[in-house]
C-alpha positions, 0 to 999 in steps of 0.5 A: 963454656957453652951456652946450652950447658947451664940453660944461659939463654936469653928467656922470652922478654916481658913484652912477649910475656904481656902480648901472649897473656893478652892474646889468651884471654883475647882468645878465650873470650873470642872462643865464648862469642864464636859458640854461645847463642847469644849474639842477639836476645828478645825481651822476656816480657815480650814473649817473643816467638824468636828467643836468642841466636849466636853466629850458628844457632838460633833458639824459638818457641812455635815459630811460623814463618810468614812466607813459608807455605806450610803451617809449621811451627820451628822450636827448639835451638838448631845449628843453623845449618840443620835441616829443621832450618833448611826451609828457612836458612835464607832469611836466617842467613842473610849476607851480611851475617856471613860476612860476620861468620866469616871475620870471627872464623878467620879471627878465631884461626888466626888469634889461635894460630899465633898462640902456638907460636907464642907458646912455643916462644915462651917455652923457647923450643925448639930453643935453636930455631926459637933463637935463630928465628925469634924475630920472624915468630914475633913478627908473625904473631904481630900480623896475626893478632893486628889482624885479627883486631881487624877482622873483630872490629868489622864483625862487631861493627856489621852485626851491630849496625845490621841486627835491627834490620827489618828485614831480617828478624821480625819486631827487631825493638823487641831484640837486644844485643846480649852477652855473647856480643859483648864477648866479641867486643872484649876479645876486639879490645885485648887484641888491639891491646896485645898486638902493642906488645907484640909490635914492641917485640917483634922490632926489639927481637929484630935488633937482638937477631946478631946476638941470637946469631952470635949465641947459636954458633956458641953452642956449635962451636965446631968450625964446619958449623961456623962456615955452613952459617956464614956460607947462609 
């Protein structure tokens, strides 16, 4: 009987399942910290001119900037590459902030990248090339999500270690970390978490690859097929 008839497939394993849901929830939170203004906040009781910013956005109320030669006042939330901040962008973005910008942009790209692998693991299709391949998938999504574990540790590490510098924002104990950094940190932990998983099944499908072989050529039993395989 062959194997495609009755669906007799071996179905996602439970360590694909648990490294998978871990990476979407990773994700979500990672998707919250990469867009939400509220990397660093100011204390309500201080009445601050500078209110909350995010990796691309920052919020003030009439704020003068010292060094500029003109007396103008910034307020609102800008995207920080808007031309409001043009003038200003310099001291908004100084380069251990990009590098921040750059390890959440790479993260946000690979921990979403190895979801659609995955989801198309745990739906198994195409079902041929998810059994003929599985192995290699898994190991995929393993490199990608060690990665970005990775990449989230040194964002979280740089920007907490850099927020209060003085440079940068001014009356920097007037400041503290918010939320949307504590979304970054949640995201670092569920990914080093899946990423266990997914080490698990990325060297269990590596052991299953001679019987993922053995199923693909019962659901081509032809001879042609069998010789074209063994010739690969």
């Amino acid at each position: 009987m062959r194997i495609n008839e009755k669906n007799n497939y071996p179905k996602a394993s439970s360590e694909l399942v648990n490294g998978a849901l871990l990476t979407y929830i990773a994700g979500m939170f990672l998707m919250i910290a990469f867009c939400s203004p509220y990397w660093v906040k100011s204390y309500d009781e201080t009445f601050s001119e500078f209110k909350n910013m995010g990796l691309w956005e920052y919020c003030f109320d009439q704020f003068r900037y010292p060094y500029y030669q003109f007396d103008h006042p910034f307020h609102g939330c800008h995207h920080v590459f808007s031309q409001e901040f043009y003038v200003i962008r310099e001291w908004l973005l100084p380069p251990w902030l990009m590098t921040t910008q750059a390890f959440v942009t790479m993260s946000f790209l690979l921990s979403f990248g190895a979801q659609v692998v995955m989801a198309l693991q745990l739906c198994r299709w195409p079902l041929e090339l998810v059994l003929q391949r599985e192995w290699i998938l898994s190991a995929v999504d393993f490199v990608c999500v060690a990665t970005t574990s990775v990449f989230m540790f040194l964002a979280i590490v740089i920007f907490g270690g850099s927020h209060a510098r003085r440079d940068w924002l001014m009356y920097p104990n007037f400041n503290y970390l918010c939320w949307s950094y504590g979304m970054a940190c949640l995201s670092f932990f569920f990914h080093v978490f899946a990423s266990f998983f997914l080490y698990k099944e990325a060297q269990q499908s590596y052991e299953r690859r001679r019987e993922s072989k053995n199923l693909i050529m019962q659901m081509h039993p032809n001879p042609q097929h069998r010789l074209g395989w063994g010739m690969q």
